[in-house]
C-alpha positions in Angstrom: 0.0 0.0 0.0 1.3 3.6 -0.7 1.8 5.6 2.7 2.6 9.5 2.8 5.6 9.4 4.6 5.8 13.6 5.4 4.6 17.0 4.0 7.4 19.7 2.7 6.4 23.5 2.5 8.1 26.4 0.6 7.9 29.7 -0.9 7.7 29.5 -4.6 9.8 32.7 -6.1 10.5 32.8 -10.0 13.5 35.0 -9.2 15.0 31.9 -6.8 15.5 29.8 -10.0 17.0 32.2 -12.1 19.4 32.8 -9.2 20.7 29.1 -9.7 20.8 29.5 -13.8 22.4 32.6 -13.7 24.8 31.2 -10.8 24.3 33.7 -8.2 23.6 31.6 -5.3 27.2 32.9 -3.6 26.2 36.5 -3.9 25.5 37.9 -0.5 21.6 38.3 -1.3 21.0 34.7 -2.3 23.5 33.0 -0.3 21.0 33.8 2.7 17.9 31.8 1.2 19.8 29.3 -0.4 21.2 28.3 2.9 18.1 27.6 4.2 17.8 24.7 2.3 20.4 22.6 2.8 19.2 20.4 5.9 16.1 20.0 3.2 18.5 18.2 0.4 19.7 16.2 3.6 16.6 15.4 4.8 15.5 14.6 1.0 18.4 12.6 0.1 17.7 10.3 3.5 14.1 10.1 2.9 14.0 8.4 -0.9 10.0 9.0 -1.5 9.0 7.3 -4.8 6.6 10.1 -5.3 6.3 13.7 -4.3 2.9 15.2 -4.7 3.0 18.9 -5.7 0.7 21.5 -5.1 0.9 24.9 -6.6 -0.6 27.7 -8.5 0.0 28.1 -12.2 1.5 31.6 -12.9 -0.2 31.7 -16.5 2.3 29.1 -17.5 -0.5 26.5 -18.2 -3.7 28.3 -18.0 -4.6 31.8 -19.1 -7.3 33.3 -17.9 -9.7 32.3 -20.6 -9.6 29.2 -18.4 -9.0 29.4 -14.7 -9.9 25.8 -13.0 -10.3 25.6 -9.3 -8.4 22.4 -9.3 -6.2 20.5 -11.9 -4.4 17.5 -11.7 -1.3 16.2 -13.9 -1.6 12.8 -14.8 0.8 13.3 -17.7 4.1 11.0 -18.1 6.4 14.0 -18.2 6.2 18.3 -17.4 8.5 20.1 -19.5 10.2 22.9 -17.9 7.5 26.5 -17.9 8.7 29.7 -18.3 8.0 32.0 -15.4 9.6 35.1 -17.2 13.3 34.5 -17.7 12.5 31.6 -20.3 12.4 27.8 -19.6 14.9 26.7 -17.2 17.6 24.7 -18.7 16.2 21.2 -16.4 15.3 18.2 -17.7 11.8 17.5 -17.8 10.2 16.0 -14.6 8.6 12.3 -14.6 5.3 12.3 -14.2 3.4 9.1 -12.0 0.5 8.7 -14.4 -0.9 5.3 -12.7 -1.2 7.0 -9.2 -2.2 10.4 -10.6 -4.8 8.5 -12.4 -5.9 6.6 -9.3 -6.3 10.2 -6.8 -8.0 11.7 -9.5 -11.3 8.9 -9.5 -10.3 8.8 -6.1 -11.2 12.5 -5.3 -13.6 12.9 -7.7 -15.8 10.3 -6.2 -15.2 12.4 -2.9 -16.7 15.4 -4.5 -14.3 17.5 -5.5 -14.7 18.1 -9.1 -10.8 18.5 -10.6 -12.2 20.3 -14.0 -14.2 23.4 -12.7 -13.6 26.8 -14.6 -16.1 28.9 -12.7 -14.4 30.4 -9.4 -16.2 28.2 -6.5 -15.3 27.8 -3.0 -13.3 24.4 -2.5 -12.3 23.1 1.0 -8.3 22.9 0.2 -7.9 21.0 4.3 -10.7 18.6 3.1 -8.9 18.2 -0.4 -5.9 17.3 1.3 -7.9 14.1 2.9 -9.0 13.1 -0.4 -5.3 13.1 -1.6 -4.5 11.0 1.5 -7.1 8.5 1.5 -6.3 8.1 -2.5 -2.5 7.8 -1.3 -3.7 5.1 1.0 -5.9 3.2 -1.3 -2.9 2.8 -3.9 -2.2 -0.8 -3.9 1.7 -0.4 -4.8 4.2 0.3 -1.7 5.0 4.1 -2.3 6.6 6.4 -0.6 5.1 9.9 -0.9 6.0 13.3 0.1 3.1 15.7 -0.7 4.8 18.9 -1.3 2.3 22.6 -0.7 4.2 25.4 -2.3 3.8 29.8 -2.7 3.4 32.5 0.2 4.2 33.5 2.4 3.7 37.3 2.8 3.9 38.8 -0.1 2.0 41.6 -2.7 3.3 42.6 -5.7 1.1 45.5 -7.0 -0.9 48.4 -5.7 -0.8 50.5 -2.4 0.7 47.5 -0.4 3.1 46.2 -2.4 6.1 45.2 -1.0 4.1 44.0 2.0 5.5 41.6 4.7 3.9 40.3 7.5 6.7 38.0 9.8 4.5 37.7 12.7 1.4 35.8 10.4 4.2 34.5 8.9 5.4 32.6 11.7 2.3 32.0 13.0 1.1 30.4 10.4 3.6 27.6 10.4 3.2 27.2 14.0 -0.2 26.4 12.9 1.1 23.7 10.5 3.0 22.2 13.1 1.1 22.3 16.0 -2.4 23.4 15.1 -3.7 23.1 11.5 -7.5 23.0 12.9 -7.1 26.7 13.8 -5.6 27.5 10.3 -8.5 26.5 8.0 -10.7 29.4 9.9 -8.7 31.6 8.0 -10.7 33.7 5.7 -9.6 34.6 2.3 -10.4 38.6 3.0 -7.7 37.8 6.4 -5.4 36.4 4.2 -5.2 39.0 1.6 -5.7 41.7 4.7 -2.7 40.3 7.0 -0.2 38.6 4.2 -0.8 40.9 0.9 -2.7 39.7 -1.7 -0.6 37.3 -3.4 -0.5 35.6 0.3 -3.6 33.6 -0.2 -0.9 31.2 -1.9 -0.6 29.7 1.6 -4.5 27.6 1.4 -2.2 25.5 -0.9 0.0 24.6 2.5 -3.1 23.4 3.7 -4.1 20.9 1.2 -0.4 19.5 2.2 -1.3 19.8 6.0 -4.6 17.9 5.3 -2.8 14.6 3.3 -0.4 14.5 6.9 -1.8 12.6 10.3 -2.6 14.6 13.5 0.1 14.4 15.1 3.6 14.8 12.7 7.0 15.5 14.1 8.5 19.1 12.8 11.9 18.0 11.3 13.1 21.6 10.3 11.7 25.4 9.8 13.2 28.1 7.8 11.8 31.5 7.2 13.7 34.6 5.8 13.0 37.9 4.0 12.8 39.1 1.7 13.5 37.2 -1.8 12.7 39.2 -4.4 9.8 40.7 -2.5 8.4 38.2 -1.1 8.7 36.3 2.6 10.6 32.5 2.5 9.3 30.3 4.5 9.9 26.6 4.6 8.7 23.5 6.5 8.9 19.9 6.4 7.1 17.8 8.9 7.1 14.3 9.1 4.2 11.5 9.9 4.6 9.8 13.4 2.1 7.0 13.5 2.0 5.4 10.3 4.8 3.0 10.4 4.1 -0.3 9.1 5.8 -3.2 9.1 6.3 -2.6 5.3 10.5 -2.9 4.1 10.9 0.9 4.4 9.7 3.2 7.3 6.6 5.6 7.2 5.0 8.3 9.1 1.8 10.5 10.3 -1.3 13.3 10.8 -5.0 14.4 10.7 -8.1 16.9 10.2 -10.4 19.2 10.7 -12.9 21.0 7.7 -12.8 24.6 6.5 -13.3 26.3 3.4 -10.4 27.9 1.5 -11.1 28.8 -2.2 -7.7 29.5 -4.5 -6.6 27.8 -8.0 -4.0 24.8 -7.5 -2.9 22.8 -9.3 -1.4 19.2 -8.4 1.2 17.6 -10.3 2.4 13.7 -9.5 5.5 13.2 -10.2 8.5 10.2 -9.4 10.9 11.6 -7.7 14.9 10.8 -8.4 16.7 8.3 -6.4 
């Protein structure tokens, strides 16, 4: 049976991966975030999921906003690289998991959330997260999957407020992951926009990550720094603590509690390199 074995958070910044292709990661500026994830390549390396499940909001890469879904889900066999304004990155193309991405999508969909809306609708992203875990669960090959919820934190890039930065939600909000994820989902969207900018509201996709874990997870490692090209870094990974099986290879785990949270996301399944 596939298990999730943890859930990974982090900012998502276009400016962070031209950093790497244009080799800047030394330069005073950059060496700051970059440092803040290298316990996370650690903790990757030692880990070895067969599968990360990612979570994020398409910057007009995919979708355009003649079509907006709620939800989509990538069941392709491979994602070629996007170009988030400095061209595509020179990667290779990421491996996609099209038997398990096939299995959450039925999955979910027979839970009620409909992965093909284009009208803006309020979706529970916590509750979505449950779905994704109980798909996880159902999968009959032994899989070890990360579920990865990516964007925020703080942030707002135009109008009056922009250049916004809010540590103290900030902060608060992944005390929240690791301690309380119940009190997050009562969150409005008007409280994130008001208290983390408007490009904040990124965090609901933490939660769908938050909702695939157990209750009670083990916080590995926090980072948090500001700001990277305008925007606040924050990064978690927490781990499951009571799903371990007697399977060949460890597992993990965490639990619930419903709440609306409306944003796009997308999910992409993906095998992860070994």
């Amino acid at each position: 049976m596939a298990r999730i074995i943890a859930g990974v958070t982090s900012s998502h910044v276009p400016a962070i991966g031209a950093a790497i292709d244009l080799k800047k990661t030394e330069e005073p500026y950059w060496k700051r975030v970059f440092s803040g994830f290298e316990k996370s390549k650690e903790w990757m390396t030692n880990a070895k999921p067969d599968v990360v499940i990612a979570v994020y909001n398409d910057h007009a890469s995919a979708f355009s906003v003649d079509l907006i879904p709620t939800f989509a889900l990538g069941c392709a066999a491979e994602f070629p690289p996007a170009d988030e304004g400095w061209g595509p990155r020179p990667v290779p193309a990421v491996k996609g998991h099209p038997a398990l991405a096939s299995h959450i999508a039925q999955s979910v969909i027979l839970d009620e959330f409909d992965l093909t809306i284009v009208n803006r609708m309020e979706v529970r992203c916590y509750m979505l997260g449950r779905a994704i875990r109980k798909a996880v669960q159902s999968y009959p090959e032994d899989l070890r999957v990360v579920v990865m919820g990516t964007g925020g934190m703080s942030h707002q890039i135009s109008g009056p407020r922009a250049g916004l930065i809010n540590s103290k939600f900030d902060k608060a909000y992944l005390d929240g992951l690791s301690r309380d994820p119940k009190k997050l989902t009562r969150i409005s969207h008007l409280e994130f926009m008001r208290e983390a900018g408007a490009e904040g509201i990124e965090m609901v996709m933490w939660l769908i990550m938050r909702g695939a874990l157990d209750d009670k997870v083990k916080e590995v490692y926090r980072f948090y720094t500001v700001p990277a090209s305008n925007t606040a870094v924050g990064h978690i990974i927490l781990e499951n603590l009571q799903g371990k099986t007697k399977s060949k290879r460890p597992s993990a785990a965490r639990n619930p509690a419903p709440k609306r949270a409306a944003h796009q996301a997308n999910q992409t399944v993906v095998r992860s390199k070994r």
